[in-house]
N, C-alpha and C positions, 0 to 999 in steps of 0.2 A: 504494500500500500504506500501510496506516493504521502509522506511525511509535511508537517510546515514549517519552520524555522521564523520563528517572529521579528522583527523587528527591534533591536534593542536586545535580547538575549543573545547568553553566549554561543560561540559557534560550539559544536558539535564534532569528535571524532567516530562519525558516522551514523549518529541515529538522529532522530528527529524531537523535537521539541513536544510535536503535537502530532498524533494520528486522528485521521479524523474520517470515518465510515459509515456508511448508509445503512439502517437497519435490517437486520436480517439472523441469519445461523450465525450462529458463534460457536465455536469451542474452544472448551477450557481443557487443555492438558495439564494434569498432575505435574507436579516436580520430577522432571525427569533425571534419574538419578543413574550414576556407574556401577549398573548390573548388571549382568550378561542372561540368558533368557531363562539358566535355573536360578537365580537373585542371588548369585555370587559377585561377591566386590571385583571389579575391574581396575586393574593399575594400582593396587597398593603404594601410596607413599608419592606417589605420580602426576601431579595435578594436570599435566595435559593429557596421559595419556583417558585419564578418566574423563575428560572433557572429552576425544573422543570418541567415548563410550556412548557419551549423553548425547551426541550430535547421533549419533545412530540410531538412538533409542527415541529421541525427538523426530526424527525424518517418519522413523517408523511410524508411531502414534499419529505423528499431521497425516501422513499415506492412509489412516487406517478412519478419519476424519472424512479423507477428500482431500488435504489442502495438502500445501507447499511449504517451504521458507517464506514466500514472495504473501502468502495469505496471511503472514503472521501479522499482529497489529501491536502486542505488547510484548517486549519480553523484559524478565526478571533473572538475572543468573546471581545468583549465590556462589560465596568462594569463602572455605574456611580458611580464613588467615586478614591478616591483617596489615599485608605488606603488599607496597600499591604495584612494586614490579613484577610480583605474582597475580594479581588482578588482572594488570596489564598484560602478559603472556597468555590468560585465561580468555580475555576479549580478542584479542589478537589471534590466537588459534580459533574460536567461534566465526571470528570476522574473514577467515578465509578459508571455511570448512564449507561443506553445502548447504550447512546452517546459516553461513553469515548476509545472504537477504534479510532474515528474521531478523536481524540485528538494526538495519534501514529504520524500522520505524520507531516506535515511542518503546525506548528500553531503559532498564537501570541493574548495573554492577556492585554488587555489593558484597562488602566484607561481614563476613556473621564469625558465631562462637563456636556454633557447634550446628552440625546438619546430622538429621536422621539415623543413616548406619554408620557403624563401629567402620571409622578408616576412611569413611567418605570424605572428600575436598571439594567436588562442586554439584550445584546440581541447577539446571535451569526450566523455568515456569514461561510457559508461552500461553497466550490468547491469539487465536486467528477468528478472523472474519469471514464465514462461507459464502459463497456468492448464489448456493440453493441449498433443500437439501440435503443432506447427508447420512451415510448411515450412522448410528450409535453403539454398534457394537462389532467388533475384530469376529470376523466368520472364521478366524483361524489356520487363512490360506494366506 
């Protein structure tokens, strides 16, 4: 979704200020977190490689939606740690993975204390906006 950038605000390293979308389907994906498809930890200790864990597990979910990276309207990634050159590697690898359209629009990186599973370093929360639609449920295929 094509983002706005206001007048007066600062610039942006790559998302938008404001998304803004015509009513309709939405979905909400869960915190997509580094697990692989028995909910075993992915990348121990590893904050990119687990980022690419979640960039897979994200594509999956939007695929299983309908949508894309390009449908996505918000995104939230969480990163445990609290050091901005680790955040920065963490957007940085997002921003040019097949996730990083989702990144375009209205987004926020954030440093937390603590996430969900034992070992986990990131996990990221997406809203996309459907353009019909959709199914609700993974047929499993």
């Amino acid at each position: 979704m094509p983002g706005i950038h206001p007048e007066g605000l600062h610039a942006t390293p790559g998302y938008s200020h404001v998304t803004v979308v015509p009513a309709g389907p939405t979905a909400y994906l869960s915190g997509q977190c580094p697990l692989d498809t028995e909910g075993r930890l992915v990348g121990e200790g590893d904050v990119l490689t687990q980022t690419d864990q979640v960039v897979a597990n994200a594509l999956r979910a939007l695929a299983v939606a309908g949508a894309g990276p390009s449908d996505v309207v918000r995104t939230v990634v969480h990163v445990l740690t609290s050091d901005r050159a680790t955040l920065g590697a963490v957007w940085e690898r997002l921003r040019g993975s097949a996730l990083g359209p989702a990144l375009t629009s209205a987004a926020t990186l954030l440093g937390t204390s603590a996430l969900g599973y034992p070992g986990q370093l990131v996990e990221v929360d997406l809203t996309a906006a459907l353009p019909e639609a959709r199914p609700t449920s993974d047929s499993g295929t």
